[in-house]
N, C-alpha and C positions, 0 to 999 in steps of 0.2 A: 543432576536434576531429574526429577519425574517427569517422562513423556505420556502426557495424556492422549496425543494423537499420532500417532504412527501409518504410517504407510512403507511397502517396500514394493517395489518395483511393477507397482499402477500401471495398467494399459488398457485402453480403451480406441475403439476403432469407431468409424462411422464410412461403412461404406469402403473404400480403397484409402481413406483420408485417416489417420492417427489423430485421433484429438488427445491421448495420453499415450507417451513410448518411453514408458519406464520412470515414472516418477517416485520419488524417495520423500520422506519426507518425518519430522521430527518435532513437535510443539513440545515445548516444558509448559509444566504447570503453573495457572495464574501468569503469564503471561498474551502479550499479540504478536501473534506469526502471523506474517503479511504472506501474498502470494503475489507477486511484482508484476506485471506482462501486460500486452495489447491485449485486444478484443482479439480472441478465435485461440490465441494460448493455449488451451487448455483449463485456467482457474475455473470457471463454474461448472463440468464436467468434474474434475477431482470434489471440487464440494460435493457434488451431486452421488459422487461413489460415497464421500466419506459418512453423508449423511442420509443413508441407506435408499435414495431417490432412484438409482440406475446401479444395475453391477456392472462388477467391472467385467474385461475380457481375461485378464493376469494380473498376479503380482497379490498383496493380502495386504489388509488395513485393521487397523483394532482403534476404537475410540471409548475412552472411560474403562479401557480394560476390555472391551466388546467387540468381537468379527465383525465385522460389518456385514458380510453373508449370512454365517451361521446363525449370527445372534442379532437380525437386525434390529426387534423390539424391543432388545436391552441398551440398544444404542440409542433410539428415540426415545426410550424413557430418559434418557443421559444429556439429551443439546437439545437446545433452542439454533432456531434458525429465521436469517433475515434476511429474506431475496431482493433481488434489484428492484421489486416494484414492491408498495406497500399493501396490506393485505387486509384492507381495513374497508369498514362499511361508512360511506359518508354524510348518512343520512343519521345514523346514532350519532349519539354522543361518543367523548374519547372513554369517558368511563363506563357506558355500557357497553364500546368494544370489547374494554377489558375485562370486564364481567361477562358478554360474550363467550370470550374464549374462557375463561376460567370454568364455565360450565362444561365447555367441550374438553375441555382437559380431566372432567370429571369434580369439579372441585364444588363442594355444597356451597347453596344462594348465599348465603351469609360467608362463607368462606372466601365465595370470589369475591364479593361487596369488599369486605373486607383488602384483600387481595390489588384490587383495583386503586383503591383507597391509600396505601402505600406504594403502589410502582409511580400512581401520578403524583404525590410528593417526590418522591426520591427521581423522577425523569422531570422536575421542574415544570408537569404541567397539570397543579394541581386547582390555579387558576383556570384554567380552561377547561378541567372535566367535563363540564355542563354542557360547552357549546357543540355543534354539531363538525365533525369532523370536515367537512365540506368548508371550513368559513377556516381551517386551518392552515399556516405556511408551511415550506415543503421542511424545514426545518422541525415545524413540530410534528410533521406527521412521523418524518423517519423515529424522533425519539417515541411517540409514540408504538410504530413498529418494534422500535426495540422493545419498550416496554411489555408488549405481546409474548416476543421472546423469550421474557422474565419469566411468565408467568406463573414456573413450575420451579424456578428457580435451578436449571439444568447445570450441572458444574461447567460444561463448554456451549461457547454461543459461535455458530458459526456465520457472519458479515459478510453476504457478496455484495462486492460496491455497495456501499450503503450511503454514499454518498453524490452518485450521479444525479446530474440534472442538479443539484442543490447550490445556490448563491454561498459566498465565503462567509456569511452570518449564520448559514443552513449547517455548512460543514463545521463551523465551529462548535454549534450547538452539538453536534453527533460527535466529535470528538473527543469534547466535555464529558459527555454520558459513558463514551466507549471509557475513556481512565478512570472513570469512578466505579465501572460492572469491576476491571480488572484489578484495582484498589480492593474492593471486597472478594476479588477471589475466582473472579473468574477467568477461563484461560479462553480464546478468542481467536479464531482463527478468521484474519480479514484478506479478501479477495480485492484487489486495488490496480487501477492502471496509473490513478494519481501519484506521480513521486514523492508527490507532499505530503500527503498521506499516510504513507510507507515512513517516511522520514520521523512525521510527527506521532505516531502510536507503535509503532512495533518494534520491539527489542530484537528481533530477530527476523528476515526477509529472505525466503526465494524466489530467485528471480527465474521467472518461467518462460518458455518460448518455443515454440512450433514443437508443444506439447512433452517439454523434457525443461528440468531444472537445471540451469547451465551456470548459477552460482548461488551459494547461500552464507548467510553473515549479517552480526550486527551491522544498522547502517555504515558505521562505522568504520565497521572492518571491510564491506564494499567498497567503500571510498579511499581508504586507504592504498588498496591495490591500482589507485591509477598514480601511485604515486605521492601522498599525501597534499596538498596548498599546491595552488594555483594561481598563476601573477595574471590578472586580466587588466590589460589597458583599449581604452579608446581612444585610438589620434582625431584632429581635429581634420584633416583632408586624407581622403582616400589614398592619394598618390605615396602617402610616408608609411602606405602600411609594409611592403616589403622590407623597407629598412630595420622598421618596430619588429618587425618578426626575426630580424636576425638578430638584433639588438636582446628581444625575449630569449633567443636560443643560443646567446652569448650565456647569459646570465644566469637561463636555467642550467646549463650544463655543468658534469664537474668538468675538473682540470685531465685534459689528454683526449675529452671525446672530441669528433669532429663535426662540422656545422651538420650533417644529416641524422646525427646520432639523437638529439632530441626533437620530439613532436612539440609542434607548433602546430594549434589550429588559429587559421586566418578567418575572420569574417566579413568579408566587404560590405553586406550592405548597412552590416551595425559597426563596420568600421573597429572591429575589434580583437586583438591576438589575446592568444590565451596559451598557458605555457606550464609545465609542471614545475615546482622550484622546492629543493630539499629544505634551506634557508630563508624561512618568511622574516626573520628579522635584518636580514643580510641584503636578500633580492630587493627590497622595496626601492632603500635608500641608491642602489648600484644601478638599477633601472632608470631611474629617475635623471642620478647624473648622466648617463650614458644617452639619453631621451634629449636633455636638454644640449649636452656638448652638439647633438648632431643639428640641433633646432631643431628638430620633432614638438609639434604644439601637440598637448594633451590635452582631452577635454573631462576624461578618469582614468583611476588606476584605482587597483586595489589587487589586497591577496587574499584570498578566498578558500574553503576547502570544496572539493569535487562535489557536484550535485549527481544526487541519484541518476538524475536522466543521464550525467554524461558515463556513469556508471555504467546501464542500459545501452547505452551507444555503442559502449568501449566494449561488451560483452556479446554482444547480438548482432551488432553492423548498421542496424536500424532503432530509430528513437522508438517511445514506446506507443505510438499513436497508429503503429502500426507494424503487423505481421511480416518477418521475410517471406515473400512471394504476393505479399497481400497488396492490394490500391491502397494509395498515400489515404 
């Protein structure tokens, strides 16, 4: 595969504090590469190197083929880019923003008319050109932002959060948009704390953390590594959860290991074990009997494969809501 965005061994300082210590990094083209981590990670710093906004302290990055030092004007000829906040005038219209920037991009009156004219069909808000960006949801502002991104038609678009603060009708919309840029060709490199996010758009995720990439892998291939499927049951009273969980760490285990050898996590207050099983066709039905022989009431079961977050958990110590060392 062609890496359009490359990085090798990234560092960046602020002060006594590392906000980048060695990061690596690899995008194929037409592709989304997620950057996984809490707030303070590191991800919008790396963006901020790779899309020529701050240099780095160490380490070399190329994008489109381009230094990101030597050559930073070949690099911004080269990406669109979409920050955490939108960048838009509220008082215009969506298509005079777009035609806005298409001026500042250098592109002749008619060229941006034009210009504008196809990003708000193809970003679905060709309805709304007209009205004033102010009277817009936060849903359509981001695709609009995206659209802004387009405007030069850059082969890499680079997405920090671009979906904070946005309702699940908001994110879905930005979703939408993001597999239809990468459909036509474009490679995407998206900064995300959302696991679901990561889940739902990128073939490929590093997972970043107190400014070093401490795993990388199809979602897939990260979930894998706790194990494959996961048997989660909810008893009906608190009191049966001890039994559930040896009951779990009967059943997850092969033959010869001993009760400490499998992880079991317990959770009291949602009253529910949760346990790795090689066997999703074998574990359901053995659980079950085993659940009832003991009268253990169930209120669910199911077998499940590992979510991102418990991925993030399993890799870093801390969910993704937050930094080790950081306030919950």
């Amino acid at each position: 595969m062609t890496h359009v965005v490359v990085a090798e061994g990234l560092r960046k300082r602020y002060g006594d504090t590392p906000a980048l210590d060695g990061v690596d990094l690899a995008v194929g083209e037409g592709t989304v590469h997620g950057l996984l981590g809490p707030n303070g990670a590191g991800k919008t710093t790396a963006v901020r190197i790779l899309t020529t906004l701050l240099r780095p302290d160490g380490g070399t990055a190329r994008v489109a083929g381009f230094d990101v030092v030597r050559q930073a004007a070949d690099v911004r000829r080269s990406i669109g880019l979409v920050g955490q906040h939108a960048a838009l005038d509220e008082v215009l219209s969506g298509r005079q923003n777009l035609v806005m920037f298409g001026r500042l991009h250098h592109l002749r009156p008619a060229a941006a008319r034009a210009r504008a004219d196809e990003l708000l069909t193809r970003f679905g808000l060709a309805g709304a050109g007209t009205k004033p960006v102010g009277q817009y949801s936060g849903g359509m502002r981001r695709r609009l932002d995206l659209a802004v991104g387009m405007i030069c038609s850059p082969p890499v678009l680079f997405l920090d959060e671009p979906t904070t603060g946005l309702d699940p009708r908001g994110r879905t919309e930005v979703w939408d948009a993001v597999r239809g840029l990468v459909a036509a060709g474009t490679t995407v490199l998206l900064t995300t704390q959302y696991l679901e996010e990561a889940d739902q758009l990128a073939s490929r995720v590093s997972v970043v953390d107190a400014g070093r990439v401490v795993a990388e892998g199809s979602p897939d291939e990260l979930k894998s590594a706790l194990g494959g499927d996961r048997l989660d049951v909810v008893v009906r009273h608190t009191a049966d959860l001890p039994a559930a969980a040896a009951i779990a760490a009967r059943v997850a285990g092969a033959p010869g290991d001993a009760p400490g050898d499998v992880s079991v996590d317990v959770d009291a207050d949602s009253r529910r074990v949760s346990a790795p099983v090689r066997d999703r066709s074998a574990a359901l039905p053995e659980v079950l009997r085993a659940l009832d022989a003991a009268g253990i009431a169930v209120a669910d079961i199911a077998v499940r494969r590992p979510t991102l977050d418990e991925v993030f958990l399993h890799l870093t110590g801390h969910p993704t809501g937050t930094r080790r060392g950081a306030a919950a």
